[in-house]
N, C-alpha and C positions, 0 to 999 in steps of 0.2 A: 406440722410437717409440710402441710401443704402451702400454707405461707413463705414457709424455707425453700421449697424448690419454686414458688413462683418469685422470689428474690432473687434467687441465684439463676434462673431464666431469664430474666429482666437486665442483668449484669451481662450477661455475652454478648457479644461481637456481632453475631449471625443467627441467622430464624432457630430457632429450637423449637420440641412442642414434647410434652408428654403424654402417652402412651398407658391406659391403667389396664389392670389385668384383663376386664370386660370389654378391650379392644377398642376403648370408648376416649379421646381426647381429653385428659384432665387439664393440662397448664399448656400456654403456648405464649409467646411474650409476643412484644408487637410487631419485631418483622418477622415473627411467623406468619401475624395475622395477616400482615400486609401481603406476604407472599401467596398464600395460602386461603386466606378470605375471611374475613371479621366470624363471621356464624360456626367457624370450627369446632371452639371448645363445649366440649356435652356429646359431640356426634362424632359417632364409627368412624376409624381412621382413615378406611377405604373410602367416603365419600369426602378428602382432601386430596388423598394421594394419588389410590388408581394407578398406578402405574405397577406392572405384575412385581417387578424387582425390590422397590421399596416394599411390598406390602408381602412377601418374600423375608426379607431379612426382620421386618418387626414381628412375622411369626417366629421367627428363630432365635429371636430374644427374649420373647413373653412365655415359650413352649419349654426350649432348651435352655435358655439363660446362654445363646452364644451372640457375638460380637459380629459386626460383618457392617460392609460399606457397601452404598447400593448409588445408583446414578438415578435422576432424576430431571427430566426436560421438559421446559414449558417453553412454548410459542413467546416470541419479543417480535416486537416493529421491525427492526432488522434483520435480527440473526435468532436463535434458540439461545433460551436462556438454561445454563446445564449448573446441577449442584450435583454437587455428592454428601451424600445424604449417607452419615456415622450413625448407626444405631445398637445402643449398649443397654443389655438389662439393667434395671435401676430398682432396686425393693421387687416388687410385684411386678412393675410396669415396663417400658421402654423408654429411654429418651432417644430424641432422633434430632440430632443436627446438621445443617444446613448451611454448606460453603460454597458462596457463589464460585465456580472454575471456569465461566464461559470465559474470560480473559484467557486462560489458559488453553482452552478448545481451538481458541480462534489463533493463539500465537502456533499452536503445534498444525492447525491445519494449513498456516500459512506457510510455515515451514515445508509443510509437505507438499504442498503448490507448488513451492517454489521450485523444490528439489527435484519434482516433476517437468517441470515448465525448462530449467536448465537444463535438463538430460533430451528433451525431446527437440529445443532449439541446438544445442550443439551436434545428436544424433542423424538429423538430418544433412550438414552440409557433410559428417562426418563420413557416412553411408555412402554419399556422391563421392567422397573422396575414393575410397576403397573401392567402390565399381569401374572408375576412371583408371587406379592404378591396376587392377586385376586386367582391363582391358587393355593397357600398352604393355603388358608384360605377355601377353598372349596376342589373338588378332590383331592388333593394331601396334603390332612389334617397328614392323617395317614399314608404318604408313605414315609418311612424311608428315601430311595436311594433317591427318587425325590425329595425329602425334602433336601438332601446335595447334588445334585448337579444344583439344585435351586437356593441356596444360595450364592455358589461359580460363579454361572452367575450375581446374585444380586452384588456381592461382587465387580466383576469384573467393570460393566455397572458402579457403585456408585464410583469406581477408575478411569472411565474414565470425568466423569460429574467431580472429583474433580481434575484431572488436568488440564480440559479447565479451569475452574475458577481462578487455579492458575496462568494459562499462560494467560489470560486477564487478572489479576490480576498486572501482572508482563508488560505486553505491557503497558495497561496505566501508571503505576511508569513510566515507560523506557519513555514513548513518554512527560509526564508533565516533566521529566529533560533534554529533548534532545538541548534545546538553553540553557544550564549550564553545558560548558564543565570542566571537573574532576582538583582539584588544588595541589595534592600532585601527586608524583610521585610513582613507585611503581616496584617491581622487575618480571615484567612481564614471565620473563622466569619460576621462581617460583610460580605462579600464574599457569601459564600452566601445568606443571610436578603437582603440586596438583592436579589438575581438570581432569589431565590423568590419572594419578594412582587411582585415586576414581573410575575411570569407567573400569578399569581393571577387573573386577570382569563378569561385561556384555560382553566386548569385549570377553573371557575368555567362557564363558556361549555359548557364537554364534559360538568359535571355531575362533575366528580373532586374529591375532598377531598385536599390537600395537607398531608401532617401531616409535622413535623421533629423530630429528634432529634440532642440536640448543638450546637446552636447557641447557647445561652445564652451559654458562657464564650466571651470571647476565646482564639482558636489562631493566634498569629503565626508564621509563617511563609514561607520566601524563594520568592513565589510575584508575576507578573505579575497584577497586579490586573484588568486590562481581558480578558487571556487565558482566567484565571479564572473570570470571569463568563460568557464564551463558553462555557466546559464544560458550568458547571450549566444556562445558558439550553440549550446543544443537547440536555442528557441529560434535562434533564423535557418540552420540547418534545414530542422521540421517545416520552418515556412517554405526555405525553396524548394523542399522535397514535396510537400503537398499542397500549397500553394502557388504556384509556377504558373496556372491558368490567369490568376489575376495582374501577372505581370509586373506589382510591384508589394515591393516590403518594404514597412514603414518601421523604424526603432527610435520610441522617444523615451524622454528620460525627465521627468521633472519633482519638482519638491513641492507637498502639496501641506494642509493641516488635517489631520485627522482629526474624531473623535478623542484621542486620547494623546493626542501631542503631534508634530513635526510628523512627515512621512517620505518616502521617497519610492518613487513609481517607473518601473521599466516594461511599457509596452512596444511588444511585437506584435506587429499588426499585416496580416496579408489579406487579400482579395479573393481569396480561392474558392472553394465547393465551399466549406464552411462544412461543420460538424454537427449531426443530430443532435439534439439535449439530452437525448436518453444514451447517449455516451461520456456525456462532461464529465459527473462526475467518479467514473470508472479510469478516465483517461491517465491519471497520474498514477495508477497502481501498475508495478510489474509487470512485465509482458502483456498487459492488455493493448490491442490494436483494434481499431475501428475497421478495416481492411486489413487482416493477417499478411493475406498472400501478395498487396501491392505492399505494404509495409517492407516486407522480405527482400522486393527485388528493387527496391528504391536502397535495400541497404541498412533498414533500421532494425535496431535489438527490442524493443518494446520498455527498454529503461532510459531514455532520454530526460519524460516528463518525471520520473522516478527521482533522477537525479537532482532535478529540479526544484522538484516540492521538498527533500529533505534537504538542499542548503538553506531555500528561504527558511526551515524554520529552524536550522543551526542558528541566520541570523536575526533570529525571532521575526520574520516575516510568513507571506504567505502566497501562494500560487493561485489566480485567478485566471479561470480559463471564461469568454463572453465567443458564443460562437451560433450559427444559425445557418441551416441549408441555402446555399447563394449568396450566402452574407459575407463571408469569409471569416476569419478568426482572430482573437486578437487575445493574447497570451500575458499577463499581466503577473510581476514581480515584485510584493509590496514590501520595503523593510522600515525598519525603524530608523526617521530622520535625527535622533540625537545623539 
């Protein structure tokens, strides 16, 4: 018997361990052990588990013969690592299995971030609106000047509410094609030089010189043309907006060899303050901002760089951010040259 259940322990999927009526570890296959710790089997369950819930429900099994699911977390380098932990009488004993769910912790708390994060950025210009309009509907009925410059804050708050919507708008598109990499080819160099010259007019406005390198020759490559242009409008945008001190934005574009084949490189490069390290790699996740409150009033939704890092890797590339206090920044867009 005990052969048979340590066969059929060895055959699942996920940590299992058995549970004998003296409370005592009899079988546990190896990513128990692995989870759990090699010296298990022979020793009391409570010196693996410990945790009041699991050691809860394997009394309710061994005692009553009843069934029940318990939660279970261990500390990881990153995040908690969370199982849920099935525990079923079995003979005499308990078996208790072990399904890692932190993948699922972590998609539902990002959900909930999010839904967070978008109620409290729309909330805000939303609130200004409604104090604005409550105020010219009463005092400021008959007051000319407050009356227009009332409107021009309305005006403003109701331009910011509609480019978050656009740029969630535009993330979800980006993230429902990102496993449908692009199947025509396309003259990416011209792609860029469009999308720089549009924004010449802003760079121009903030007093920044806009200089390219790379763009002469045509660089065809299997890239969504309208995606494309999203990148380099969101990654000079961000430079004139927070780069503006260094006075210039540099956009190059070359073909280089990778590692693993052909590559093709679009850096945007400004002169500005330049960004702490211990912000880099937070920078391309949703509504994260290094400055919330100058982010806001420069105009920015906190999904720029979001949008960014889920095209490159529709087109199986990827988003490098090189940045350093004083140094200024430089925004790097790597995709595949073939």
């Amino acid at each position: 018997m005990a052969e048979d259940i340590a066969e059929i322990l060895s055959g699942l999927p996920f940590a299992a361990i058995l549970v004998g009526r003296h409370e005592r570890i009899e079988q546990a296959n190896e990513a128990a052990l692995n989870l759990l710790g090699q010296a298990i089997v022979g020793r009391h369950h409570g010196f693996a588990l410990r945790q009041p819930e699991v050691l809860a429900a394997i009394s309710a099994a061994l005692l009553r013969r009843e069934k029940s699911v318990a939660r279970k977390v261990l500390p990881g380098r990153s995040h908690e690592v969370v199982h849920r932990v099935s525990v079923s009488p079995v003979g005499t004993g308990a078996m208790c299995l072990f399904q890692d769910i932190s993948d699922q912790e972590q998609s539902e708390q990002m959900r909930r971030d999010f839904v967070a994060n978008v109620s409290h950025e729309l909330r805000t210009p939303l609130t200004s609106l409604l104090g604005f309009i409550e105020t010219l509907r009463g005092p400021a009925r008959d007051d000319a000047a407050a009356r227009t410059r009332f409107l021009g804050i309305m005006a403003t708050e109701a331009e910011r509410m509609n480019r978050l919507i656009r740029d969630l708008l535009n993330l979800s598109r980006v993230e429902a094609q990102e496993r449908q990499r692009p199947a025509q080819r396309h003259d990416l160099a011209a792609l860029v030089r469009s999308a720089v010259l549009s924004l010449r007019p802003m760079a121009e406005a903030a007093g920044l010189d806009l200089q390219f390198a790379g763009l002469e020759d045509p660089l065809q490559v299997l890239v969504d043309p309208d995606q494309m242009m999203q990148v380099v409008t969101n990654l000079v945008e961000n430079a004139v907006k927070y780069g503006a001190s260094g006075k210039v934005v540099r956009i190059a574009l070359r073909a280089e060899m990778g590692p693993r084949g052909p590559l093709v490189r679009l850096d945007v490069t400004d002169r500005g303050e330049g960004i702490d390290p211990l912000h880099i790699p937070r920078l391309a996740e949703r509504f994260y901002r290094v400055d919330g409150h100058r982010s806001r009033e420069k105009g920015g939704t906190g999904l720029g760089l979001a949008i960014v890092k889920h095209i490159a890797h529709r087109h199986r590339g990827r988003l490098v951010i090189d940045s350093a206090p004083g140094q200024g920044s430089t925004f790097s867009v790597i995709l595949p040259g073939d």
